[in-house]
N, C-alpha and C positions, 0 to 999 in steps of 0.2 A: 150189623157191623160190616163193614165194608171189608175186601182185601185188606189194603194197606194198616188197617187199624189192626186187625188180626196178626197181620206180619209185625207190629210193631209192639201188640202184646205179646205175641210168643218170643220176640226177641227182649222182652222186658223179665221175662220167665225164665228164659238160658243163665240171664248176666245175674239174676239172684240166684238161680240155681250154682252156678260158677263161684259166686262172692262167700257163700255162706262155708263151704268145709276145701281147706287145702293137705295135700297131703306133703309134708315137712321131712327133715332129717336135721337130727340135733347129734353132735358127738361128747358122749360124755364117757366118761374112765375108757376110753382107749375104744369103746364100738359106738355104729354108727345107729341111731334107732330110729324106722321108720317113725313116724308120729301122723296122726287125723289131729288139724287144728280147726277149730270152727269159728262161725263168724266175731266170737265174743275175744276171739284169742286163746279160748282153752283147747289142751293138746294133749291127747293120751298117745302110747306107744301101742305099736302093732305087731310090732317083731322090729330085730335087729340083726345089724349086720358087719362082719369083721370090715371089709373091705369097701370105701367111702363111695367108690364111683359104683357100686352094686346097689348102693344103698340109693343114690340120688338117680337112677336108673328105674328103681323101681315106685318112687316117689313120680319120676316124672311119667312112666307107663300111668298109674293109677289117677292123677289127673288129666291126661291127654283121654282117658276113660271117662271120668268124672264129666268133660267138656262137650265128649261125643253123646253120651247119653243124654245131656240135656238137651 
């Protein structure tokens, strides 16, 4: 396997790693609930939160995570 093959499978490896679980915020009865959505579209809740911009704060923390680790 040459470099460039190598670089272009690990960058083949990030963007599924990326694609496959996002992490969301849905607002329902009045709070705001982080949620993990996966590739299929299903989405469970992790915790929630009164205040919205706390909530997409920690949504965006947890996949700028999700993106580094890959």
């Amino acid at each position: 396997m040459t470099p460039e093959e190598y670089a272009d499978e690990l960058e083949r490896e990030l963007q599924a790693r990326n694609d496959r679980a996002r992490y969301i915020v849905r607002e329902e009865h009045g709070e705001h609930h982080l949620m993990r959505r996966n590739g299929a579209g299903q989405a469970w809740g992790i915790t929630r939160y009164i205040n919205p911009e706390t909530a997409a704060l920690a949504a965006a923390v947890l996949n700028r995570l999700k993106e580094d680790e890959a």
